[in-house]
C-alpha positions as CSV (number, residue, x, y, z in Angstrom):
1,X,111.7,60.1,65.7
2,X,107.8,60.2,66.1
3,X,107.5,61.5,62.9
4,X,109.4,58.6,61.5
5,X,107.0,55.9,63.4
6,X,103.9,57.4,62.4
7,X,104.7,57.2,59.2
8,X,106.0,53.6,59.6
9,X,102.9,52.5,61.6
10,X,100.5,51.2,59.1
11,X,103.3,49.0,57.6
12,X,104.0,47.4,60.9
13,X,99.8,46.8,61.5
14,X,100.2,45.1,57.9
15,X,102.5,43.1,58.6
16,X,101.6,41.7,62.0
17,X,98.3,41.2,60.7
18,X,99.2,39.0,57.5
19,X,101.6,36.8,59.9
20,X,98.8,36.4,62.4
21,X,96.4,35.1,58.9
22,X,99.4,32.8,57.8
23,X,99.3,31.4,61.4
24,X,95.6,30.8,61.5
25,X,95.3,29.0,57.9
26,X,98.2,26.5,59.1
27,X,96.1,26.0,61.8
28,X,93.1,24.8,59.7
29,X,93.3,21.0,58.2
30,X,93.0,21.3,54.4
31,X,89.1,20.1,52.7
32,X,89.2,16.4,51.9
33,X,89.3,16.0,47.3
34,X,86.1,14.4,46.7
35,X,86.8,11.3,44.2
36,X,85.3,10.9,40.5
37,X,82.0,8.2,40.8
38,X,83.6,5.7,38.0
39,X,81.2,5.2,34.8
40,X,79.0,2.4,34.8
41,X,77.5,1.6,30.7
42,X,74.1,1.0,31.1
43,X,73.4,-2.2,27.9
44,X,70.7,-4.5,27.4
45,X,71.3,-8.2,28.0
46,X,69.4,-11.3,27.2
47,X,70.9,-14.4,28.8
48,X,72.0,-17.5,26.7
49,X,69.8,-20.7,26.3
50,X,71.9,-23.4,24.2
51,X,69.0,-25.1,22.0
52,X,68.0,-26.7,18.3
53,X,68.0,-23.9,16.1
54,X,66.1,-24.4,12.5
55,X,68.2,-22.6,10.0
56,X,64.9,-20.7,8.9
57,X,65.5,-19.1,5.3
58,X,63.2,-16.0,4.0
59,X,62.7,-15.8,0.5
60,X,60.2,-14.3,-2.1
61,X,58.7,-14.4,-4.9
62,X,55.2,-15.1,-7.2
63,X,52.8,-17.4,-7.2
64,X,52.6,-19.0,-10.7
65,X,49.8,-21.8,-12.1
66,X,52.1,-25.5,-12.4
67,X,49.5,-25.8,-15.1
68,X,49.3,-22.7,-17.9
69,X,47.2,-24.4,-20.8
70,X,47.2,-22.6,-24.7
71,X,43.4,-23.6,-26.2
72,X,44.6,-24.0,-30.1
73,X,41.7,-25.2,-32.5
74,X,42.7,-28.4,-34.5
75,X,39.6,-28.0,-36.5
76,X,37.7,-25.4,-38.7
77,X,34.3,-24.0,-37.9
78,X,32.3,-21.3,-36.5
79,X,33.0,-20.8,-32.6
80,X,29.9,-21.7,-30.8
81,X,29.6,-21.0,-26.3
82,X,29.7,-23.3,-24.1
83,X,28.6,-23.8,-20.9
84,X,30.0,-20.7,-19.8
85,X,30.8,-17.1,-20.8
86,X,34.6,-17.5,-23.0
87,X,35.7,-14.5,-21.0
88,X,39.1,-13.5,-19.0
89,X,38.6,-14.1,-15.5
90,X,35.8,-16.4,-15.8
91,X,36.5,-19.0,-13.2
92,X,35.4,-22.9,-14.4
93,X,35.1,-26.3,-12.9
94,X,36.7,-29.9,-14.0
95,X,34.7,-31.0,-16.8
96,X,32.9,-27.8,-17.7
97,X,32.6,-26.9,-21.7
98,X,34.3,-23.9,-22.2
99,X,34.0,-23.2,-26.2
100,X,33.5,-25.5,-29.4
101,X,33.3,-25.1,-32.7
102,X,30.3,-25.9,-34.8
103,X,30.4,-30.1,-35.5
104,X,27.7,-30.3,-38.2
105,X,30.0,-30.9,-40.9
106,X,32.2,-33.7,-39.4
107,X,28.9,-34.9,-37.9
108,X,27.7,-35.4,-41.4
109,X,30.8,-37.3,-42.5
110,X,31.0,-39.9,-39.5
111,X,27.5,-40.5,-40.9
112,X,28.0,-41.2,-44.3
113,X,31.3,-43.4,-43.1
114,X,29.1,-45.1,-41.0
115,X,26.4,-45.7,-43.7
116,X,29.4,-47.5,-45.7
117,X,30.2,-49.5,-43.0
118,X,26.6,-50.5,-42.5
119,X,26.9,-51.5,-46.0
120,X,30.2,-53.2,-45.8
121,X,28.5,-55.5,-43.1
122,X,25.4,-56.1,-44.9
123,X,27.5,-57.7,-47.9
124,X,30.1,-59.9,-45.7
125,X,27.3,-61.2,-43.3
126,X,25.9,-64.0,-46.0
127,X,29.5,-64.8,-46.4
128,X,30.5,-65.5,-42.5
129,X,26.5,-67.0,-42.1
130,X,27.4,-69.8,-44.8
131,X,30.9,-70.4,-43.6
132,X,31.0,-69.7,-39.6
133,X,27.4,-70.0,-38.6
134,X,29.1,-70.0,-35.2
135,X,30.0,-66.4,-35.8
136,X,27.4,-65.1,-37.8
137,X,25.9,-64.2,-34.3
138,X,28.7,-62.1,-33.1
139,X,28.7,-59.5,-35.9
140,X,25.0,-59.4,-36.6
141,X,24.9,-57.7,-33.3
142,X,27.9,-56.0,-34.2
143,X,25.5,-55.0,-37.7
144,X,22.4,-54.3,-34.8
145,X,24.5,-52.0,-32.1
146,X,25.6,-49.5,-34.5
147,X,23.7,-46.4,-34.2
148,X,24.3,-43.1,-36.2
149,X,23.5,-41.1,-32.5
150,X,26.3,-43.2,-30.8
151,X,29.8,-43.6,-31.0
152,X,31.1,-46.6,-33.4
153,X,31.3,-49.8,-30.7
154,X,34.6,-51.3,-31.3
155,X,34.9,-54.1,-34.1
156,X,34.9,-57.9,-33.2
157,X,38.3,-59.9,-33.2
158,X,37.9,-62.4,-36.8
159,X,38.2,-65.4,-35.1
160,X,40.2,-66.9,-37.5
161,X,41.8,-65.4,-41.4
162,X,39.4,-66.5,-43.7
163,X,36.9,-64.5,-41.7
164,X,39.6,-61.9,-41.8
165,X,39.2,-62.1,-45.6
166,X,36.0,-61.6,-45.6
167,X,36.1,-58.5,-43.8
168,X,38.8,-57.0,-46.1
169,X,38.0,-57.5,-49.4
170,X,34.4,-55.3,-48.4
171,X,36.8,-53.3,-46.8
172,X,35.3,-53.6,-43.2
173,X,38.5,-52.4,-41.7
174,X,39.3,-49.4,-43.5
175,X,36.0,-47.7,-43.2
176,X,36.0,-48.9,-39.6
177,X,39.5,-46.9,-38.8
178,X,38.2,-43.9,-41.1
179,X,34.9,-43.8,-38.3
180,X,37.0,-43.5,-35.8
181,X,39.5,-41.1,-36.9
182,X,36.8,-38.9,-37.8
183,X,35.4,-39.4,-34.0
184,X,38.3,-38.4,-33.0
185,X,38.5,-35.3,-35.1
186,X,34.6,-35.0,-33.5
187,X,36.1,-34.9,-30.2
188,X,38.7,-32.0,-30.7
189,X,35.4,-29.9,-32.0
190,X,34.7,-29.6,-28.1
191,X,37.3,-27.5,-25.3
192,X,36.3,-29.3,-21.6
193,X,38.2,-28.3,-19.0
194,X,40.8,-30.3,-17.7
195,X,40.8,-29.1,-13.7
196,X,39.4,-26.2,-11.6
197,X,40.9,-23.2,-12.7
198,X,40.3,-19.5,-14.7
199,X,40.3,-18.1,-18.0
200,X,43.2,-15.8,-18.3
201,X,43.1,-14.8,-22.0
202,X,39.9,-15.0,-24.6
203,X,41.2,-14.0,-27.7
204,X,38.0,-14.9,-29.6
205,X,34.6,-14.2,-29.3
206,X,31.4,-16.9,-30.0
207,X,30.6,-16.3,-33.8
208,X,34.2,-16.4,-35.0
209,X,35.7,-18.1,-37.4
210,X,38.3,-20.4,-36.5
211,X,41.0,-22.3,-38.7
212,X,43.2,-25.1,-38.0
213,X,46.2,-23.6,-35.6
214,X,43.5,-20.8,-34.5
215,X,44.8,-19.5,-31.3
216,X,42.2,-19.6,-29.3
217,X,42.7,-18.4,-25.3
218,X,44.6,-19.4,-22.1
219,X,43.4,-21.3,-19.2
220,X,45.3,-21.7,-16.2
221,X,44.6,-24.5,-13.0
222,X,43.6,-23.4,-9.8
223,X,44.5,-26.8,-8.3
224,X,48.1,-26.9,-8.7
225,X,49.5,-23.3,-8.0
226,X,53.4,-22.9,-7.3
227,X,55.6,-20.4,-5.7
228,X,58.7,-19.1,-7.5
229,X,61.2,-18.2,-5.1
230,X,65.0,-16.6,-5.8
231,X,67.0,-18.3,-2.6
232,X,70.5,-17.1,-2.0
233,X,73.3,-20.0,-3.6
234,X,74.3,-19.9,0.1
235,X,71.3,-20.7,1.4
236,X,70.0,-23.5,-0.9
237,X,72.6,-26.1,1.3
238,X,70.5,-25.4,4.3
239,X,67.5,-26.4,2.8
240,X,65.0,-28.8,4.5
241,X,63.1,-30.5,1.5
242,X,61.2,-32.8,4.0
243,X,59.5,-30.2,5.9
244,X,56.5,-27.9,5.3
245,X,56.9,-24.2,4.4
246,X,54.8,-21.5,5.8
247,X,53.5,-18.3,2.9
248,X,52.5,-14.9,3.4
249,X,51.5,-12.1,1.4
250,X,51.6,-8.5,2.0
251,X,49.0,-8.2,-0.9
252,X,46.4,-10.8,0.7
253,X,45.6,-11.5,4.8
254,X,46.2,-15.0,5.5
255,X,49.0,-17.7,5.4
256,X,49.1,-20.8,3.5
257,X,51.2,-24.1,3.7
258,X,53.5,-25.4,0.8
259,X,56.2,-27.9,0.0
260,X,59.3,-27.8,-1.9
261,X,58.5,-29.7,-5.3
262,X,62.6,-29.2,-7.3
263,X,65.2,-26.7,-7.0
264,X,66.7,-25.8,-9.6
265,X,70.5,-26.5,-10.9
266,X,71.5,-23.6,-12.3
267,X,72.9,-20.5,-10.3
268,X,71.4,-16.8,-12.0
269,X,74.6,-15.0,-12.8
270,X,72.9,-11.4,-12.1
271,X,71.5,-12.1,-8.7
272,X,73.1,-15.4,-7.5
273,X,70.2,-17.0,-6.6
274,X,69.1,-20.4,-7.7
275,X,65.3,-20.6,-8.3
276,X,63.4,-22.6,-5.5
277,X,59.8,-23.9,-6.9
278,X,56.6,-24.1,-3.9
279,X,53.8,-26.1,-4.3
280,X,51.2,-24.6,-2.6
281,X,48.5,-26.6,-1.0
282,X,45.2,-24.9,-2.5
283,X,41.3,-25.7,-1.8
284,X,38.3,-24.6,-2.7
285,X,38.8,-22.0,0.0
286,X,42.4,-20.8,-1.1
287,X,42.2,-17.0,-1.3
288,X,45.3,-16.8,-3.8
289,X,45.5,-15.5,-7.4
290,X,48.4,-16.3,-10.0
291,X,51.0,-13.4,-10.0
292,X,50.8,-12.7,-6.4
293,X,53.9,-11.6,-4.4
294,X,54.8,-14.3,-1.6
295,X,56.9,-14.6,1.5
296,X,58.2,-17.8,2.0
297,X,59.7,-19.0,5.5
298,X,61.6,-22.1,4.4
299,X,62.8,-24.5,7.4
300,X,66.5,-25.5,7.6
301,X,68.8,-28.0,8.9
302,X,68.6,-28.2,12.9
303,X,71.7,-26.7,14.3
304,X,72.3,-28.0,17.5
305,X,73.1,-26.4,20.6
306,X,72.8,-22.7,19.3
307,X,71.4,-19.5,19.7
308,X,69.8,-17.0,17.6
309,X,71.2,-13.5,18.3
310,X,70.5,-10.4,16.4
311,X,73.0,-8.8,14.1
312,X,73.8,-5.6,16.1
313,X,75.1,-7.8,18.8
314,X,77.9,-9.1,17.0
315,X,81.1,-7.6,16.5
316,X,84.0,-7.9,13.5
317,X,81.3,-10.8,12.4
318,X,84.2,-13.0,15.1
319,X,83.0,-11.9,18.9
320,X,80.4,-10.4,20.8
321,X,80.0,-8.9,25.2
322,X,79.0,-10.3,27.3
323,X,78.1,-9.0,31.2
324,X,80.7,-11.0,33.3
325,X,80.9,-9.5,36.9
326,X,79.4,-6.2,36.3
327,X,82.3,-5.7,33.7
328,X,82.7,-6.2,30.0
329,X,84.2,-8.7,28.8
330,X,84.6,-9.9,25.0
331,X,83.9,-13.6,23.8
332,X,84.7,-14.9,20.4
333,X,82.1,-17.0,18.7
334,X,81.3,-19.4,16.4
335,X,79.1,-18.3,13.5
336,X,76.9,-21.2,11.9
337,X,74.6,-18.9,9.4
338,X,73.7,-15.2,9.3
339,X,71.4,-14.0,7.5
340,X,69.7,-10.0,7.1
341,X,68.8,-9.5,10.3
342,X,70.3,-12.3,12.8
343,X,73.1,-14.7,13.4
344,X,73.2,-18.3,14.7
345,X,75.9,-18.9,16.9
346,X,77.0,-22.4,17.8
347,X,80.0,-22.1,19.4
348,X,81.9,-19.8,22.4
349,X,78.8,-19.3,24.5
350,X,78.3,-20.8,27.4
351,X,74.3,-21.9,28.9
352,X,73.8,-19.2,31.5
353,X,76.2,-16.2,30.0
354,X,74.8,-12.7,30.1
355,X,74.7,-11.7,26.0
356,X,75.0,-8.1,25.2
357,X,72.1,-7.5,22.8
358,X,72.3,-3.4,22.3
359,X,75.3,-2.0,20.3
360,X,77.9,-0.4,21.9
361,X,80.0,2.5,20.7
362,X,83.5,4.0,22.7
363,X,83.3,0.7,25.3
364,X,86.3,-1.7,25.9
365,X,86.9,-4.9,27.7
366,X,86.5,-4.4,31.3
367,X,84.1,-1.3,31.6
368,X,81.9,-1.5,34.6
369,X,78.9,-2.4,33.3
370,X,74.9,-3.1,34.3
371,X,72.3,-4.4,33.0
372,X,68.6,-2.2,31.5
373,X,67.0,-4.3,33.4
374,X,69.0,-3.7,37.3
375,X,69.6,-0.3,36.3
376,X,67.9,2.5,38.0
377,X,66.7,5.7,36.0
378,X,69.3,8.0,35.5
379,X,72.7,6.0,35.8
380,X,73.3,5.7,32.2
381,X,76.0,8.2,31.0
C-alpha cells in the first residue's frame, strides 16, 4: 500500500498544482485589446475663390516679315552699289539706295527726247505768239523751265483747240509722253528702300550684268514683323481679338507686345489647328529676327465666377475632393475650358470650399482626411 502511493505521489503534486494555476489565472482580469488609430490621408488643399477668369490660350509659332519684298530688274545694265554694301544681312533704312544699274544710256535718250521737244516748242511758239499773244507767255516759260539736268515739268493745259492744234501737228504731245515714259524707265534704274528692314538674299554682285526679269535679291521689313501661330480649332472661339497679346522666346531674353491682325478660315486637316497671324509691335529697339520661335499668351473671353485648378485635381474630367469636415467628400463640377496643364471650373464649387489639389490614389468618399498644411510630420500613411 506505500509502495502504491509513492509511486502515485508525483501525479497527485501535478495535479493539485495545475488546479491551484487554473484558480489563480481566473482570478486575474484579462489585458484590455488596444484599438487600431483610424488612417487619416494627409492631401494638399488650396481653398476656392470664385473670380473673372481670362480664358488664356498658349500657342506657338515664328516670327515672319508682313512685308517679304523680291528686287527684280525691269531694266538692262551693268549693276552699280549703292549707298550700302548689297550683302545678306546688311541692315538698311527707309530711303536708303540699295543697288542700281548703270543709267547712262536711258540718260542719253531722255536727252535727245528732250532736245526734240525743245525743238517742237521752238517751231509752235511763233504760231501761239501771232494767234494767242495771251498765251505765248505761258509756254515760253514752259520753252525756259526745261532743263536737260531736271525732270521734264509737266505740260501746260491748251487753253483752247486751236492751240491744241498747234501743239499736235509739231507733235508736242507725243514727244512730251515719250519724256516721261522714259523718266519713268529712269526711275526703275534705282532700288530705294521702301522701310527699315534687312537684306536677306543678294544673288548678284556690283559689276554684274543684269537683263530685264534679272532676279536680283530679297529684302524684308523690320517695321511690320508678324507672328504665325497654330491655335487649336477649339480654342480659336475663345479668342479675345480686342486685347493685347504678350511674346516670349526661348531663343531671345525679353517679351514683346502684339495684336491679333486676321485668323484665318481654314482648319489644317493634319494638325487641326487654324493659323492665328500676330502683329508684333517693333521699334528701333526690338531685339527680334525673322524665323524666330515665339510663345504666344493669347487673352480669352472672361469667364465669370470661376476658378483655375490644375489638371491632377480633377477626376473622370466630371468631379473633384474636396476637405469637408476632416473627411473626403466628392463634388461634381462644371468644366468651362481645359487646356494642357489646368482646368477652369465655373460651376459646383462653392466660395470658401477646401479644393483638393494633390492626386489621390486608393481614397474614397468619406476618408478621414487633413490638410499639408495642419498636418504634423509623420501622420501621413
Amino acid at each position: 500500500m506505500k509502495r502504491k502511493i509513492f509511486y502515485l505521489l508525483p501525479f497527485i503534486i501535478l495535479a493539485v498544482g495545475f488546479g491551484v494555476m487554473q484558480l489563480l489565472s481566473g482570478q486575474k482580469e484579462p489585458p484590455e485589446k488596444k484599438k487600431p488609430e483610424p488612417t487619416v490621408k494627409i492631401v494638399e488643399t488650396s481653398t476656392v475663390e470664385l473670380t473673372d477668369v481670362s480664358a488664356e490660350i498658349i500657342a506657338h509659332g515664328r516670327l515672319i516679315s508682313s512685308r517679304p519684298v523680291v528686287l527684280n530688274s525691269e531694266v538692262a545694265g551693268t549693276l552699280e552699289r549703292g549707298n550700302l554694301p548689297f550683302r545678306p544681312g546688311q541692315a538698311f533704312n527707309k530711303g536708303d539706295l540699295l543697288v542700281k544699274v548703270d543709267t547712262r544710256q536711258i540718260t542719253l535718250d531722255i536727252n535727245t527726247a528732250k532736245s526734240d521737244l525743245l525743238t517742237a516748242l521752238a517751231r509752235v511758239l511763233p504760231e501761239i505768239k501771232v494767234d494767242f499773244p495771251d498765251e505765248y507767255t505761258v509756254w515760253e516759260n514752259y520753252f525756259n523751265n526745261c532743263d536737260f539736268e531736271k525732270p521734264l515739268p509737266v505740260l501746260p493745259r491748251a487753253a483752247n483747240q486751236k492751240i491744241k492744234l498747234y501743239l499736235s501737228r509739231f507733235n508736242v504731245y507725243k514727244i512730251y509722253y515719250t519724256i516721261r515714259d522714259l523718266e519713268i524707265l529712269y526711275e526703275k534704274h534705282f532700288f530705294f528702300a521702301p522701310f527699315r528692314g534687312s537684306i536677306i538674299e543678294a544673288d548678284l554682285r556690283v559689276g554684274s550684268n543684269v537683263r530685264n526679269g534679272t532676279r536680283l535679291g530679297k529684302i524684308i521689313s523690320l517695321e511690320s514683323l508678324e507672328a504665325e501661330m497654330q491655335v487649336s480649332a477649339e480654342d480659336i472661339q475663345w479668342i479675345d481679338e480686342n486685347r493685347p497679346v504678350i511674346l516670349t522666346s526661348s531663343e531671345i531674353l525679353g517679351s514683346w507686345t502684339g495684336r491679333i491682325r486676321r485668323i484665318g478660315k481654314t482648319i489644317d486637316t493634319r494638325t487641326q489647328t487654324v493659323q492665328v497671324y500676330i502683329a508684333v509691335d517693333a521699334t528701333d529697339d526690338t531685339v527680334l529676327y525673322d524665323g524666330v520661335f515665339l510663345k504666344a499668351v493669347i487673352p480669352g473671353r472672361i469667364i465669370p465666377r470661376a476658378i483655375v485648378v490644375p489638371n491632377k485635381a480633377l477626376y473622370e474630367q466630371k468631379y473633384v475632393y474636396i476637405l469637408e469636415e476632416g473627411r473626403l467628400a466628392s463634388r461634381f463640377v462644371t468644366i468651362a475650358r481645359r487646356n494642357a496643364d489646368q482646368a477652369i471650373i465655373n460651376g459646383g464649387l462653392e466660395e470658401g470650399d477646401q479644393l483638393v489639389t494633390s492626386m489621390l490614389q486608393g481614397v474614397a468618399t468619406g476618408m478621414l482626411a487633413r490638410s499639408k498644411n495642419e498636418a504634423v510630420g509623420g501622420d501621413e500613411l
